[in-house]
C-alpha positions, 0 to 999 in steps of 0.5 A, a space after each residue: 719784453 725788452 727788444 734790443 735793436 742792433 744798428 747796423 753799418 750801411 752796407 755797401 753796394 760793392 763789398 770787400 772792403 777788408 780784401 782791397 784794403 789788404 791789397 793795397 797796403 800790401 801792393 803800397 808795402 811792396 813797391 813803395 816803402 819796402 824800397 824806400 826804407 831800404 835806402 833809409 836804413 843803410 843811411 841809419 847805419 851810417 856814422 853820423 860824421 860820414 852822412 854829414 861829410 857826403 852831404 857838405 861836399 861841394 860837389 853834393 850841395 850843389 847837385 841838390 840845389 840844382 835839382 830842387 832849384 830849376 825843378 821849382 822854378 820849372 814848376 812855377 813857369 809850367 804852372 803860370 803857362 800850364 794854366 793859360 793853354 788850358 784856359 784858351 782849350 777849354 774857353 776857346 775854339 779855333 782851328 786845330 784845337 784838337 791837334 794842339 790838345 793832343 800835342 800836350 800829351 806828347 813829353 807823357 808818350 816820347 821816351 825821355 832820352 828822345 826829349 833830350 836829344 832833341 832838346 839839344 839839337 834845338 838849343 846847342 850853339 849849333 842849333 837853330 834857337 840856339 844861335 840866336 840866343 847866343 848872338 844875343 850872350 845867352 847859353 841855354 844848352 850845358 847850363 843850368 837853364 838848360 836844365 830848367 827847359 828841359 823839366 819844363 818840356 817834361 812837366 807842362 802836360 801835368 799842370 794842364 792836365 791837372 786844371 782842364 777837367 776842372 776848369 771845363 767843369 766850372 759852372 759859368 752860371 756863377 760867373 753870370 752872377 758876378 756880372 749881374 752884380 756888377 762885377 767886373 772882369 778881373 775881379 770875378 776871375 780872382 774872386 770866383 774863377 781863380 780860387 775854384 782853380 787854385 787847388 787843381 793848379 797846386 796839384 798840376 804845380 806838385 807834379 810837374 815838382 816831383 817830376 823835375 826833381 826825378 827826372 834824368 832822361 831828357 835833362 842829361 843832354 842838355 846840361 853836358 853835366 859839368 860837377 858844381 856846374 850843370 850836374 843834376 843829383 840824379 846823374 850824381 846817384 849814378 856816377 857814384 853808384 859806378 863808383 862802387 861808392 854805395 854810402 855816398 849814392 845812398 846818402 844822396 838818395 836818402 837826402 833827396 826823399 826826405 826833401 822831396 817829401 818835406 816839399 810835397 807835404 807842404 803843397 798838400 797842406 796848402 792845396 788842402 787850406 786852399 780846398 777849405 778856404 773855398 768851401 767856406 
């Protein structure tokens, strides 16, 4: 007598995989790439020598480099800064930590147009920041560098976000066993602390790269938006959207998707290189 034994999956303790996995793809369907594929295929419908004309235009390329430009190097400065308040958050106690903890929170609850005007006001030649820098030659306020101030003030919270639950995480036992091995200071942080970081850092470094590439509230004040100068992709999507010049806003939009994403996939790949590198 022959008995089959039959394995079975191991079953979950919560069960509905098949239901929530509908959903998602279905809420993910709808929100998100249903939109997106929209704008990608009135791009597709286009004649090949009208997306290249909208795009070559001096005006386009421009606003694109801009926007991609100061959101990178926002992102780099969020990140070099981001990582050093949460270092002194999570390694330091002093008087009024709370306070300064709950300040970093702050550009995620104040409106984006309040963040601009604000940000204006500061560093317009009028301003109290403002005019120091301009005795010394220097114009934030109606250039690019206003731009990139204004996606700093916008993305710091998402890198210090990103690296202080990891870094209060961390298990200083290792970094006691670097020291009792003789290890010094500056090489246990680069060989032992960093590159457990390093991963939550990237994901801090992506967002506040994504968000300074969207954002439009807080930086329309402070770039006083003159074309080939200050003038953010965003802003342009709108002029031409008033415009009624729909081919031009979707060729803008649909240029700004695909490199967005191109830069994202590559900080993925490394962030998932990192993650592996540290595992082995």
């Amino acid at each position: 007598m022959t008995v089959t034994i039959r394995k079975r999956g191991r079953k979950r303790v919560i069960p509905g995989f098949g239901i929530t996995l509908g959903f998602t793809l279905s809420y993910l369907g709808v929100i998100v790439l249903v939109p997106l594929a929209a704008i990608v295929a009135r791009s597709v419908g286009m004649e090949w020598g009208d997306f290249l004309s909208i795009i070559r235009s001096t005006r386009t390329l421009h606003a694109l480099w801009l926007s991609f430009g100061a959101a990178f190097v926002a992102a780099v400065i969020d990140a070099i800064f981001g990582f050093l308040i949460a270092w002194v958050l999570v390694r330091y106690r002093f008087p009024g930590r709370k306070i300064v903890d709950a300040l970093i929170d702050l550009p995620f609850a104040l409106p984006t147009a309040v963040a601009g005007i604000a940000l204006v006001t500061i560093y317009s030649p009028n301003g109290p920041i403002g005019q120091v820098l301009a005795m010394a030659g220097l114009r934030v306020a109606y250039s690019p560098v206003g731009v990139v101030i204004a996606m700093m003030f916008i993305g710091l919270p998402f890198v210090v976000r990103s690296v202080q639950p990891v870094l209060e995480q961390f298990d200083h036992r290792l970094e006691e066993a670097a020291a009792s091995l003789g290890a010094g200071r500056l090489f246990t942080f680069r060989k032992v602390i960093f590159p457990v970081l390093f991963p939550a850092l990237m994901t801090g470094f992506a967002l506040a790269l994504a968000r300074g590439i969207g954002e439009y509230g807080s930086i329309i004040f402070i770039a006083g938006n003159i074309p080939n100068v200050s003038e953010i992709a965003p802003l342009l999507i709108i002029i031409r959207l008033e415009e009624f010049n729909y081919d031009g806003a979707t060729v803008i939009a649909t240029t700004m998707l695909v490199m967005s994403f191109a830069m994202l996939l590559i900080v993925n790949l490394l962030q998932a290189w990192s993650r592996k590198r540290s595992g082995n």
